[in-house]
N, C-alpha and C positions, 0 to 999 in steps of 0.2 A: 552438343547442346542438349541432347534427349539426355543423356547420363546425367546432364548437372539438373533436367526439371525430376527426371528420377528421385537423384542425393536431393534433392529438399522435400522431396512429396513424403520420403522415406522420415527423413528428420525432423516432421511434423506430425506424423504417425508417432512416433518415438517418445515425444515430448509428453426432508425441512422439519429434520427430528431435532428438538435439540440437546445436544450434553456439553458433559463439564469442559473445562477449560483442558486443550491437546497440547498447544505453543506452549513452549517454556522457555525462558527469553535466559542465556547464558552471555555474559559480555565478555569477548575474546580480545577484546582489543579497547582501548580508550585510554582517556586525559584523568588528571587528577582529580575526582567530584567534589563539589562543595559541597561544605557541611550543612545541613539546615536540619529543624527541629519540626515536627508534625505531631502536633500533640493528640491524643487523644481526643475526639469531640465530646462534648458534654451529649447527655440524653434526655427530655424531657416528653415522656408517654406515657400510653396506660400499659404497655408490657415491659417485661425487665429490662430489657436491652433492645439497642436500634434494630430495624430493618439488616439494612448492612452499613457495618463499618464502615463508615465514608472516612475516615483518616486513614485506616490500611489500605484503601484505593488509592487515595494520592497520594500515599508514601510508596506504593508498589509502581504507582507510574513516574512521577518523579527517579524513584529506584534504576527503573528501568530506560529510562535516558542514558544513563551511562553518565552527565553532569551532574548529577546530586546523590549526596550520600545519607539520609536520613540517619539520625541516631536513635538506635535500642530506647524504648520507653524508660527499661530501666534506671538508663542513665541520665535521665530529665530529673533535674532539681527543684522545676514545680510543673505543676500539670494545670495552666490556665485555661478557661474556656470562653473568656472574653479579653479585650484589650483592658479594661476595667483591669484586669488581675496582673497582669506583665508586670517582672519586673527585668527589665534590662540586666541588671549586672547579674544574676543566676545565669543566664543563657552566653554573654562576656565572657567568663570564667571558663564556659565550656570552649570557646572560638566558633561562636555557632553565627552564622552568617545574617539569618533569617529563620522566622520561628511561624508556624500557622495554627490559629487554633480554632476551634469553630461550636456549635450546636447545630441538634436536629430536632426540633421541639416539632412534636403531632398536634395536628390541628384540624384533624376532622377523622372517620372510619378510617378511609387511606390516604390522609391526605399530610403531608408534613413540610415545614419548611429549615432548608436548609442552609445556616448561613456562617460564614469565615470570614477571618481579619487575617493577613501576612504582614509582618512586621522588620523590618531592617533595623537588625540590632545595632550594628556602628552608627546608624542615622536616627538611631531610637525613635523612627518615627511606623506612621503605618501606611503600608504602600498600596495596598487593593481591600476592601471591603465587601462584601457583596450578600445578599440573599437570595436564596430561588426556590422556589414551590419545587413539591416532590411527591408521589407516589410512590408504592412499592417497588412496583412496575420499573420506573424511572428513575430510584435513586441512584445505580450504578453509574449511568450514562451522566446525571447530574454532578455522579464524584469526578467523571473524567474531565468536564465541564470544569470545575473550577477546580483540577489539578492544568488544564488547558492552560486558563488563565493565570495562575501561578508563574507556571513556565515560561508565558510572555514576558509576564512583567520581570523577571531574574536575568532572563536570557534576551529579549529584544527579539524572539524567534515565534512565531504562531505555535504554538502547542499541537501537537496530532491525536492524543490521547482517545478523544470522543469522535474515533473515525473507525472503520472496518478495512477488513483486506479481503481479497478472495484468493483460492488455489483449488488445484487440481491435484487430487491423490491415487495413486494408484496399487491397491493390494492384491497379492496373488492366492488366487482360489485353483480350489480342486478343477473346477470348469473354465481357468483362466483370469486374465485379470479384469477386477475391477475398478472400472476409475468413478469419482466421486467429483463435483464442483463445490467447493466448501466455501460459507462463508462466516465470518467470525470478527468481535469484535478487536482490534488492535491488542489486546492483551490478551486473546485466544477462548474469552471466555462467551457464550452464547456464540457457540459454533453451530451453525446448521448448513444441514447434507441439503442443498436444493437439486441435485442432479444425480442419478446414481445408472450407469450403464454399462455393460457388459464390452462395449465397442469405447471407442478412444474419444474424449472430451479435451479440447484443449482452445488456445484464446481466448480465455475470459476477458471481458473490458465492461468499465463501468459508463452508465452515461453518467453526464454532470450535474443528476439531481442525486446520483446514487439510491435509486428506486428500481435500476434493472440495469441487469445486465446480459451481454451479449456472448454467444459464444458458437466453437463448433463443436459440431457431434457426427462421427461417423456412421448412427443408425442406420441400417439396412447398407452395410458395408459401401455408403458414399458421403462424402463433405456436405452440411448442409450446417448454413448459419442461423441461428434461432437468437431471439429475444424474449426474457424472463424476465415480467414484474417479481419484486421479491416478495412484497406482502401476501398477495396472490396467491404466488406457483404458475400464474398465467402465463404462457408461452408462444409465442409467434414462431413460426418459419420464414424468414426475409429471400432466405437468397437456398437453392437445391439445384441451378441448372446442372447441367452436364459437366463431368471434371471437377475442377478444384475450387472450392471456394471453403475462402481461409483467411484469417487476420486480422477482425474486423475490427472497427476504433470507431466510439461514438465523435460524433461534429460537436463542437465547444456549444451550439444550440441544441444538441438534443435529434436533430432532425432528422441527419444524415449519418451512415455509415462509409467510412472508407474500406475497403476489400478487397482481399486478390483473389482475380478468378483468371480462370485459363479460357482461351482462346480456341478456335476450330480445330488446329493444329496441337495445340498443348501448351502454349507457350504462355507466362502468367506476365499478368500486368495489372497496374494500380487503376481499380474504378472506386465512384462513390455510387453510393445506393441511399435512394430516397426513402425511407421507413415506412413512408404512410402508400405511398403511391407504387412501391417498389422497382421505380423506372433508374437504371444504371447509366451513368456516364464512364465513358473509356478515358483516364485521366493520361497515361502512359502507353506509348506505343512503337515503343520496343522494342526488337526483336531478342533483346536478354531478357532474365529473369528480372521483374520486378516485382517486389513481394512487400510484406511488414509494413505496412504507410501507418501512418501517424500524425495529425492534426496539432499543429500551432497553438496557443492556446487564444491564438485570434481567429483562428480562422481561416488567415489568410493562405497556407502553405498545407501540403502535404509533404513529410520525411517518408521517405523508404529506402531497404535495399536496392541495389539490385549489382550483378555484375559483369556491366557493359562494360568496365574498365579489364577487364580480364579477370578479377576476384572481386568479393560482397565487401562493397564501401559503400556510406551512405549519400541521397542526393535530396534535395529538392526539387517541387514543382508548386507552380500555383496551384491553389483549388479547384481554379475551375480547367485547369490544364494549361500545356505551354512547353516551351522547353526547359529540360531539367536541369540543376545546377549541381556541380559535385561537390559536397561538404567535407569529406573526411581524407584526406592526405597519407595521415601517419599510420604507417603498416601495411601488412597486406592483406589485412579482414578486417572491417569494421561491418557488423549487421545490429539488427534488430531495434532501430532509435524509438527514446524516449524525451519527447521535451518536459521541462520543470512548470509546472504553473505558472512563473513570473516569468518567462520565455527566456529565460538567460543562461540556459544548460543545456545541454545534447546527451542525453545516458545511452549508451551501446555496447554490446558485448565484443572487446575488443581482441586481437588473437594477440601476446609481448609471450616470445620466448616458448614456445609452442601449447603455450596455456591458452586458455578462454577468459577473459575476466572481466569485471564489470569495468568502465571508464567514464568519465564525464568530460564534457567538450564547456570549454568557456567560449561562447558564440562571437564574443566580443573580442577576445586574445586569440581564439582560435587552438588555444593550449589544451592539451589533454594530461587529464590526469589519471591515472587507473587507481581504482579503489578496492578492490577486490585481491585475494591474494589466493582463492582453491585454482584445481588445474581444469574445470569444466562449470565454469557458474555461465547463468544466463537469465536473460527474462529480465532484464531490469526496470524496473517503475518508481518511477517521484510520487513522496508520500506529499500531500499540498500543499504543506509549506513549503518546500520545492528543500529543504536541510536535509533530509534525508532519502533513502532507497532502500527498497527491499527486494533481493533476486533470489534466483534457487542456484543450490551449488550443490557437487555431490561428492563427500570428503569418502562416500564407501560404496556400498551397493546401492544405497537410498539417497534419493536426493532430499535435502535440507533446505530450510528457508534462513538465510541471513538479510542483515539490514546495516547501513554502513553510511554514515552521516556525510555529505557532499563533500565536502575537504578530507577524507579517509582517516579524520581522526579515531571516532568511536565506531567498533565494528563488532554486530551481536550477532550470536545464532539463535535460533526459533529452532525450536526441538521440537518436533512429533511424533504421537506416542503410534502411527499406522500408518504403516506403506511409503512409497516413494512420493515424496513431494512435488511439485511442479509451476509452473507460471502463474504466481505468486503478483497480484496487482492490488495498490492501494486505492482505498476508493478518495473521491475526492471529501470536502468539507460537508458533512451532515447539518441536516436542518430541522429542530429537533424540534 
């Protein structure tokens, strides 16, 4: 029993400048993309050329779905910027599916408004409209916005575009390594360092307003879980006792945290911790490891490791305690779950053939599917439309971030350009 709280204490140890864009999104895997046209937006200001590019924004995210193939400017046979100008059969001729075009006309020192039409060429008609105020400030997040909306309307799928990710990096110095808490926006661009320490950073989790997030830090070589508004940098310390405290997962209100901490003896088990009041409830009790908990996205359930059954498969309990139920069957290692936002998926790192690999559970079939193909991926998290994931995997010495669409059709790597990569979590839906 002590060697198996050891082998995890070990394999968790192990695990606000800002610059340019690091992620560099390569698609390894995927289906056939549809063609569609982004045209150029027209400009109407007092300097030569827009703010930014808001049609290379959403052609570069559209791009990077893996289902759409945007075509070369050069090969556009007209370049409209209103529905006024369309002509259907230019865009026919090509086999172009759907065509979007749009204006940014200024309308104050920094103030502009941004507006597009998406049009279905076989249905020659026009399927989303829209306009939206904009600053400098705000135009990027605005293009991701209504590349968002695009997406919905083509695909029938909520778009993730205009959301963030966080990870953990770690590069090696003269004095040892440095790990960093990074955050950045879904296409890697406004990345900032909120975390930077000489000691080991790991568990990041966002709460469900995505304004902070939660994590551990080994400072002054012991576990201690902290809270970080992000606008801030403002920081709490929630939980320092004695031992281990590790895992933590905000409550679907914001209020509570779920968390493993060890016991008098050593022994780790699932509590929640109240944020404000920082009073612990013992959720699991035990005598194996129970670790990794994880919130429903009602509420109702805690997911975690743990392994009473002889190896890490994962269980259920109620929130507010109870006996626990065992969920995962197949194999002889399922750890670290992740539920989807619409509660209809189980993500875990599952052991097939003596690999690590990402899988998803259909709650309802009970079927598992493995999506992942490295021999040590891990960390898995549902982006909120609950269609995709993004884990870490480590194809060398450095661990990488990939991302791998819930049915394992479309599977991309996230390139970075420093150090080994790590527990990689999507934030939820931003509120802008």
């Amino acid at each position: 029993m002590r060697k198996i709280v050891v082998a995890i204490c070990l394999l968790l140890v192990s695990l606000s400048n800002v610059v340019e864009a690091q992620l560099i999104v390569e698609i390894t895997e995927g289906i056939k993309r549809r063609p569609i046209a982004i045209v150029p937006f027209g400009w109407e200001g007092n300097s030569p050329e827009m703010p930014i590019d808001v049609a290379e924004i959403i052609a570069s995210d559209l791009t990077r779905s893996g289902r759409f193939a945007p075509i070369p400017e050069g090969d556009m046979l007209q370049k409209p910027t209103s529905g006024a100008e369309m002509d259907f059969d230019d865009w026919a001729i090509l086999d172009i599916e759907a065509v979007v075009v749009g204006r940014v006309l200024q309308t104050g020192d920094n103030a502009y408004s941004v507006q597009f039409q998406l049009f279905d060429v076989y249905g020659r008609k026009q399927l989303v409209g829209y306009r939206m105020p904009a600053s400098r400030g705000t135009m990027r997040r605005v293009a991701h916005r209504l590349a968002d909306m695009i997406y919905e309307e083509l695909t029938g799928i909520a778009g993730v575009f205009d959301t963030r990710v966080t990870y953990v990096t770690a590069e090696d110095r003269p004095g040892g390594e440095l790990y960093s808490l990074i955050v950045a926006d879904q296409d890697g661009y406004n990345e900032n360092k909120i975390m930077e320490s000489n000691h080991p950073i790991m568990s990041p989790a966002w709460s469900p307003d995505s304004r902070r997030i939660a994590y551990v830090s080994f400072e002054g070589n012991r576990s201690s879980i902290f809270i970080q508004t992000l606008r801030t940098g403002n920081r709490i310390q929630v939980s320092s006792r004695a031992g281990v405290n590790g895992a933590p997962a905000f409550s679907p209100d914001g209020r509570k945290l779920v968390v493993t901490l060890s016991d008098a003896d050593g022994n780790l088990d699932i509590y929640t911790l109240d944020i404000n009041s920082r009073q612990t409830k013992r959720i699991t009790t035990h005598r194996a490891i129970d670790t990794e908990g994880s919130w429903s996205p009602d509420g109702r359930y805690i997911y975690f490791t743990s392994d009473r059954s002889g190896g890490p498969q994962i269980y259920r309990v109620a929130a507010n305690g109870g006996t626990a139920e065992r969920i995962t069957f197949e194999g002889s290692y399922n750890a670290r779950p992740r539920m989807s936002p619409d509660g209809e998926k189980l993500a875990m790192v599952h052991l097939q053939n003596g690999n690590y690999r990402i899988a998803v559970m259909d709650l309802d079939r009970k079927d598992l599917l493995v999506l992942s193909a490295g021999r040590q991926d891990e960390s898995p998290s549902f982006a909120p439309n609950s269609d995709t994931l993004i884990y870490a995997t480590r194809p060398g010495r450095n661990g990488v971030l990939e991302s791998v669409t819930a049915d394992g059709l479309i599977r991309q790597r996230l390139k970075s350009g420093d150090g080994d990569v790590r527990e990689p979590v999507w934030s939820p839906f931003q509120r802008f």
